[in-house]
MMTF fields as JSON, N, C-alpha, C and O atoms, coordinates in Angstrom:
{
  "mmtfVersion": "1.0.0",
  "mmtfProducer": "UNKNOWN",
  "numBonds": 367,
  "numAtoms": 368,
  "numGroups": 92,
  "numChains": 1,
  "numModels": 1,
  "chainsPerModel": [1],
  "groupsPerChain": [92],
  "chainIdList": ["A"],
  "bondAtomList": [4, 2, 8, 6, 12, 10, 16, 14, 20, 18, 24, 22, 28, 26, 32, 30, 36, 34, 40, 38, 44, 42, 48, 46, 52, 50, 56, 54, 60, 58, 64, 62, 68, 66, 72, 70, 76, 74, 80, 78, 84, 82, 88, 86, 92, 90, 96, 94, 100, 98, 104, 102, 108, 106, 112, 110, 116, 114, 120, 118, 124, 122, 128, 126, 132, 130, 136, 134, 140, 138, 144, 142, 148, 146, 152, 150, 156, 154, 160, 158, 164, 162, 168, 166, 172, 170, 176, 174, 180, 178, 184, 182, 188, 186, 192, 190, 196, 194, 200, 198, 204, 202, 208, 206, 212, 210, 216, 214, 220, 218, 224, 222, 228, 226, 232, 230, 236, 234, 240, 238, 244, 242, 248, 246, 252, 250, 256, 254, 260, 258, 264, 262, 268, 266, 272, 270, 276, 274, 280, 278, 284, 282, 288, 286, 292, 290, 296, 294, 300, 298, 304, 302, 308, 306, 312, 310, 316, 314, 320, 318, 324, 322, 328, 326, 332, 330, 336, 334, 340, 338, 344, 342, 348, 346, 352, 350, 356, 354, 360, 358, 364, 362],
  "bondOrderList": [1, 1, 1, 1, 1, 1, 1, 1, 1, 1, 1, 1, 1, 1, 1, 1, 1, 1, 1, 1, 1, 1, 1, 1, 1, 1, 1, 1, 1, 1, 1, 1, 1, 1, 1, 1, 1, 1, 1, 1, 1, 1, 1, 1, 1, 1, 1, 1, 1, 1, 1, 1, 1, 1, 1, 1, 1, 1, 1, 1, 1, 1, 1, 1, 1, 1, 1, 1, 1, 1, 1, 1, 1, 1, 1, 1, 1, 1, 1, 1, 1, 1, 1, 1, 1, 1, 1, 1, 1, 1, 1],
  "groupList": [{"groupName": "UNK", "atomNameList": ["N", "CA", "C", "O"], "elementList": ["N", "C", "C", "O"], "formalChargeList": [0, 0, 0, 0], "bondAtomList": [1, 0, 2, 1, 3, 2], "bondOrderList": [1, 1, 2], "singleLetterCode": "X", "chemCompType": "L-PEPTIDE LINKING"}],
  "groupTypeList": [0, 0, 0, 0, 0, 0, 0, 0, 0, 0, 0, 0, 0, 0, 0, 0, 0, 0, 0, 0, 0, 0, 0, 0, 0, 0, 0, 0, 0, 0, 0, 0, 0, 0, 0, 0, 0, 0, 0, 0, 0, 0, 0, 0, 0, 0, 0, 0, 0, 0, 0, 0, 0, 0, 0, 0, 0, 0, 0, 0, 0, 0, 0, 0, 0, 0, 0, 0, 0, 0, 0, 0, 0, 0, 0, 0, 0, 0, 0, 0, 0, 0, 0, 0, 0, 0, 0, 0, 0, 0, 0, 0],
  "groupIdList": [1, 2, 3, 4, 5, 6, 7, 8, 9, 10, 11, 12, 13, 14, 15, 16, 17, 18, 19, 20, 21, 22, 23, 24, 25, 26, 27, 28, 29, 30, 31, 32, 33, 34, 35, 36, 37, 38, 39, 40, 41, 42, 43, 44, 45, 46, 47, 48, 49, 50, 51, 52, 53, 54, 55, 56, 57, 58, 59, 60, 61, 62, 63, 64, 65, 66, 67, 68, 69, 70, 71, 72, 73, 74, 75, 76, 77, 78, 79, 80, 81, 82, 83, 84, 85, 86, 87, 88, 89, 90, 91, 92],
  "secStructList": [7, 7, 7, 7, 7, 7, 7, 7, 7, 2, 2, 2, 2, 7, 1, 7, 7, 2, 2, 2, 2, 0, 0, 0, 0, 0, 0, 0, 0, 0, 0, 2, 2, 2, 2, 2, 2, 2, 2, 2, 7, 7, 7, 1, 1, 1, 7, 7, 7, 3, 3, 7, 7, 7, 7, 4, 4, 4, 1, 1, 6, 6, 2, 2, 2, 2, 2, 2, 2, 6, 6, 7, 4, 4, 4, 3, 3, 7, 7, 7, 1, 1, 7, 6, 6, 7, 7, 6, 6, 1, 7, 7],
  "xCoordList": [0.847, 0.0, 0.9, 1.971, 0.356, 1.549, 0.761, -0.415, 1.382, 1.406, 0.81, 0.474, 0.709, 0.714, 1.43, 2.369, 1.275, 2.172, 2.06, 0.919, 3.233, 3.641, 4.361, 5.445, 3.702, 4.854, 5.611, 5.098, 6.949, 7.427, 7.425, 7.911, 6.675, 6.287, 7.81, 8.037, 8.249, 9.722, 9.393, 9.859, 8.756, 7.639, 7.982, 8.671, 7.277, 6.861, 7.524, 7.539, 8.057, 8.688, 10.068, 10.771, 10.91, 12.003, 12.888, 12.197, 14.469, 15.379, 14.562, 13.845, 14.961, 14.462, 15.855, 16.709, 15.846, 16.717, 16.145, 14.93, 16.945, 16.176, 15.282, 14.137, 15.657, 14.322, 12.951, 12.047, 12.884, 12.187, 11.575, 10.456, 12.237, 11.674, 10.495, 9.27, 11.498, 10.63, 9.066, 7.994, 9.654, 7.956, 7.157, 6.373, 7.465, 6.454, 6.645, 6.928, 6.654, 6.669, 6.375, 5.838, 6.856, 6.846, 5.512, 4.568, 6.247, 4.926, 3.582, 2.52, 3.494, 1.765, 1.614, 1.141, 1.776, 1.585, 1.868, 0.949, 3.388, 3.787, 3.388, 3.085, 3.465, 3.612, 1.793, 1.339, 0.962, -0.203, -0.94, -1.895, -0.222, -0.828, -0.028, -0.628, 1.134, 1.847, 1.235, 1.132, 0.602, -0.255, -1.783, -2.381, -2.173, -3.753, -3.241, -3.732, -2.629, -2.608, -2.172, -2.879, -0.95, -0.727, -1.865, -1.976, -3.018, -3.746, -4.911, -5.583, -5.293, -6.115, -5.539, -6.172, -4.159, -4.042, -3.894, -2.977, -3.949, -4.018, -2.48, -1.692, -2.275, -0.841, -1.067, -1.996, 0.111, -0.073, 0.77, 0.359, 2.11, 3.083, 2.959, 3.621, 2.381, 1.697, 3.091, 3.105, 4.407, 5.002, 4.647, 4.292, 4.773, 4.63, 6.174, 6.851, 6.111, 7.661, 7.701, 6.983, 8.61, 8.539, 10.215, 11.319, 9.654, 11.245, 11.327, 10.477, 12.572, 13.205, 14.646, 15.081, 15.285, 16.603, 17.225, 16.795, 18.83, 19.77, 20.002, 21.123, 19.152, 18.946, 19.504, 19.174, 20.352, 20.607, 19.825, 19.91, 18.501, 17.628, 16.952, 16.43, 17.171, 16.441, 17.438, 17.033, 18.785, 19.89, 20.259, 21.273, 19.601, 20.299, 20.334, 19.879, 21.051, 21.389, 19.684, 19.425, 19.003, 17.634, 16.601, 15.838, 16.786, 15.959, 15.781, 14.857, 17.161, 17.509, 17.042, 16.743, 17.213, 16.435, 14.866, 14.287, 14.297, 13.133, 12.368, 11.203, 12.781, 12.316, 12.259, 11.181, 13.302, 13.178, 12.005, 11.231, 11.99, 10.984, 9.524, 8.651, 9.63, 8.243, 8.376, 7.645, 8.799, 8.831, 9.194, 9.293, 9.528, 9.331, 10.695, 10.709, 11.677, 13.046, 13.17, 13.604, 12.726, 13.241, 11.875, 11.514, 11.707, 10.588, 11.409, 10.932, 12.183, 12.687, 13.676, 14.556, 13.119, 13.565, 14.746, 14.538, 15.928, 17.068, 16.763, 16.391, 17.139, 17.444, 18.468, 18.966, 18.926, 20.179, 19.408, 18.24, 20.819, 20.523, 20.542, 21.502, 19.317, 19.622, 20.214, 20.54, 20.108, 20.029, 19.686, 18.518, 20.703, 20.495, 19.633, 18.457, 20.048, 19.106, 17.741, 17.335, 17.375, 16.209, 15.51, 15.963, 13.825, 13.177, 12.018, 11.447, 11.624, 10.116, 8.922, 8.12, 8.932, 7.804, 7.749, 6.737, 9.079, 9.198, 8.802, 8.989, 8.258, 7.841, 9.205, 10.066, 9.237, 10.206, 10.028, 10.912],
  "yCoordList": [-1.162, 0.0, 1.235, 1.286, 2.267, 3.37, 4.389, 4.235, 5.117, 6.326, 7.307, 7.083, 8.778, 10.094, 10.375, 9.616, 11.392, 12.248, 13.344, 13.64, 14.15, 14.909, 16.021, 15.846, 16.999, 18.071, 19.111, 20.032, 18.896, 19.834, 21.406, 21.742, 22.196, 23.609, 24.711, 25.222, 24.696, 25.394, 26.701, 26.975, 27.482, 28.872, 29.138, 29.97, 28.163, 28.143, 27.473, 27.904, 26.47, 25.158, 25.436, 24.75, 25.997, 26.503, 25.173, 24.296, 24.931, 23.528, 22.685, 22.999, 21.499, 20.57, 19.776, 19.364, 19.674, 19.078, 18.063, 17.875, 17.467, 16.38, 16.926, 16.567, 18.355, 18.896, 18.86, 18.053, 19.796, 19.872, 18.473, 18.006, 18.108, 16.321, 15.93, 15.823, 15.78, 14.807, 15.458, 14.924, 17.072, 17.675, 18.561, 19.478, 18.167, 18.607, 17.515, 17.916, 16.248, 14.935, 13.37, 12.304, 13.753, 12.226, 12.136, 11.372, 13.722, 13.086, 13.918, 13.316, 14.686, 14.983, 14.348, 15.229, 13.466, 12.556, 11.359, 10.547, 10.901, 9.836, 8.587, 7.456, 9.112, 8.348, 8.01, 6.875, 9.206, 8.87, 7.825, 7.05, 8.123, 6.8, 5.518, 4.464, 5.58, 3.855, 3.316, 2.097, 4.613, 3.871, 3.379, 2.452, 4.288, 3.595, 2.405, 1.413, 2.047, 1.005, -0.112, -1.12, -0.051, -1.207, -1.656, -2.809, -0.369, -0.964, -1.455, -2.161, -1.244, -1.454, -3.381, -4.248, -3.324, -4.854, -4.591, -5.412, -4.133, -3.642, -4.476, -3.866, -5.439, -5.838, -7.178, -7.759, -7.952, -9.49, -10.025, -11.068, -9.346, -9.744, -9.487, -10.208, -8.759, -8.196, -6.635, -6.11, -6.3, -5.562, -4.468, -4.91, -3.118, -2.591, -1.327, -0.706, -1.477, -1.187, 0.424, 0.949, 0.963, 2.413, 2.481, 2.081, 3.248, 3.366, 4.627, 5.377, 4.834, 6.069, 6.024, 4.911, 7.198, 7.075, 7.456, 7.66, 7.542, 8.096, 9.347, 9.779, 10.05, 11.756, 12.188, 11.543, 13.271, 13.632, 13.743, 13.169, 14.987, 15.016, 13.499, 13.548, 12.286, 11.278, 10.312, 9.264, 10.537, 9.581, 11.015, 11.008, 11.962, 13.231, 12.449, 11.423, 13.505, 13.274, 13.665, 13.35, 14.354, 14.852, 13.421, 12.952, 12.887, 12.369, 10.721, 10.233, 10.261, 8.99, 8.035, 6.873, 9.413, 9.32, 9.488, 9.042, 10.325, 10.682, 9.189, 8.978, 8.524, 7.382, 6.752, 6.474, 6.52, 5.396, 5.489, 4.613, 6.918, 7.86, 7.167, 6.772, 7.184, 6.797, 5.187, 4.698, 4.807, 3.302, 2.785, 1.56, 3.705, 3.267, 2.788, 1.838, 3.211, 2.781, 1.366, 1.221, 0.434, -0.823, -1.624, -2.75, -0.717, -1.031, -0.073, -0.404, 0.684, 1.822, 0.455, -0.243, 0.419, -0.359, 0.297, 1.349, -0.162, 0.473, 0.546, -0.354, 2.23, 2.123, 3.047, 3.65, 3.246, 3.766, 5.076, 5.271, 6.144, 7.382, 7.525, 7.024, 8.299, 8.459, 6.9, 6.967, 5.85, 4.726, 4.759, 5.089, 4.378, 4.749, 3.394, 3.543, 2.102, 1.166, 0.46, -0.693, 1.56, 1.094, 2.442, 3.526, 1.899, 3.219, 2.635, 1.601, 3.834, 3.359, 2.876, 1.998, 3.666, 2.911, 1.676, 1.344, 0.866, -0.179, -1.263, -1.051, -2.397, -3.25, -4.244, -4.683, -4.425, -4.862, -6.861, -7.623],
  "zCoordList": [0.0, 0.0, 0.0, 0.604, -0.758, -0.825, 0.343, 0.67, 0.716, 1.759, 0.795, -0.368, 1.674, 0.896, 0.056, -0.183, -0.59, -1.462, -0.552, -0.2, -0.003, 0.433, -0.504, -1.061, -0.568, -1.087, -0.39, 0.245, -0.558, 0.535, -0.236, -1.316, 0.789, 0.375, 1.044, 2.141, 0.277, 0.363, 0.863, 1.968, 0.34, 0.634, 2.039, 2.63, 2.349, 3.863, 4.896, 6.049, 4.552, 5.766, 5.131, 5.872, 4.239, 4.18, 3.595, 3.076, 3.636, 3.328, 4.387, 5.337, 3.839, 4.598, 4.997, 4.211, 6.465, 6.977, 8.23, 8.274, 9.157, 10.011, 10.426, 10.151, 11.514, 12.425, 11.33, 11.55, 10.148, 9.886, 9.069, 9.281, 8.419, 7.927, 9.214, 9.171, 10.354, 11.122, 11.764, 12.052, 11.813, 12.343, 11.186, 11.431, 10.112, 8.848, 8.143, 7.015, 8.155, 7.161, 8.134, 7.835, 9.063, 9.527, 10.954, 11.151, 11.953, 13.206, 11.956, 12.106, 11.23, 11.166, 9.69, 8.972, 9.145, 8.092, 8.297, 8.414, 8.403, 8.108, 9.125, 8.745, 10.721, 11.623, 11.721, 11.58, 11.979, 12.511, 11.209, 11.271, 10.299, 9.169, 9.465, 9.675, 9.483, 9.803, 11.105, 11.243, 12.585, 13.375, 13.218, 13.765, 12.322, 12.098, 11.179, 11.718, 10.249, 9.489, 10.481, 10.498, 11.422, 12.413, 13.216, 13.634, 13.496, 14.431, 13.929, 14.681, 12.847, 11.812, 11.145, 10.544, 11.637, 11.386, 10.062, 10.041, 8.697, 7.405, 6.906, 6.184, 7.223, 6.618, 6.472, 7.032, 5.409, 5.146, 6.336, 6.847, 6.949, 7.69, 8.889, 9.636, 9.326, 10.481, 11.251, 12.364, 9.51, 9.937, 8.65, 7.557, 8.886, 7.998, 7.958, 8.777, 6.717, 6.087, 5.611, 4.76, 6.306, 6.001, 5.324, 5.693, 4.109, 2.771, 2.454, 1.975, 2.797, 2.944, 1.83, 1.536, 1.29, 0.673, 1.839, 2.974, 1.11, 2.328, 2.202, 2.473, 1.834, 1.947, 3.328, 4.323, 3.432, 4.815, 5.787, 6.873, 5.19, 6.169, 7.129, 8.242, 6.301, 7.171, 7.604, 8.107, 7.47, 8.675, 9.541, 10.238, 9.49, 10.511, 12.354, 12.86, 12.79, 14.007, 15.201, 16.363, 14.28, 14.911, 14.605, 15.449, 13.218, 12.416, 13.359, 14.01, 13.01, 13.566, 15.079, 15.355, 15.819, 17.158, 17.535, 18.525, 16.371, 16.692, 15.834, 16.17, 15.126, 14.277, 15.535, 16.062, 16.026, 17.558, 18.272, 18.658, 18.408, 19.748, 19.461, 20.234, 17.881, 17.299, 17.017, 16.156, 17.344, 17.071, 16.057, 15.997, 14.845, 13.627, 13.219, 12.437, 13.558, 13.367, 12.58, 11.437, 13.383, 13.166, 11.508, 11.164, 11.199, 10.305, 8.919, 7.834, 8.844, 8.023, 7.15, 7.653, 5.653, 4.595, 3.976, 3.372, 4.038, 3.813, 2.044, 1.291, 1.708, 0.174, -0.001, 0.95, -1.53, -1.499, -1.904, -2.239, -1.7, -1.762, -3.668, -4.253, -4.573, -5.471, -6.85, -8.035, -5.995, -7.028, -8.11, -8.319, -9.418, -10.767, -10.765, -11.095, -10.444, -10.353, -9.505, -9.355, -9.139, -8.497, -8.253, -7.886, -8.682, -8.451, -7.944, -8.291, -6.654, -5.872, -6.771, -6.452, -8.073, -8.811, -9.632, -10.25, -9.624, -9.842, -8.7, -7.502, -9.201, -8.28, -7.603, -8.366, -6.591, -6.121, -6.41, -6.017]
}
């Protein structure tokens, strides 16, 4: 199942780096959806997989810890940063 589309509004929320990643992308979008879907049971594995590149903003020193805070850490699907061979809209 795919997530939102998020657009980051530069305008307003400025570069995006960890602080801001994690409190304009992850707690008011990303997280309160990966918890209704866990509790909702909504999975074949009973884990649900959050995929990220290795963009700075999301291995930051703010970012890394606050994934923990939220539980989500150990669910974060390692991909490469910018991969010429692999793209999210390809099926894995």
């Amino acid at each position: 199942m795919k997530g939102p589309l998020i657009i980051w509004d530069m305008k307003s929320w400025g570069k995006i780096n960890g602080y801001t990643y994690i409190n304009r992308i992850i707690r008011p979008y990303l997280h309160p959806r990966y918890m209704s879907l866990h509790e909702a049971g909504n999975t074949n594995s009973g884990y649900i997989y959050f995929q990220q590149d290795g963009a700075a903003a999301h291995r930051s020193k703010y970012a890394t810890p606050a994934c923990n805070e939220l539980v989500m850490a150990s669910y974060i699907f390692p991909w490469p940063a910018s991969s010429p061979d692999m793209s999210p809209m390809e099926g894995v």
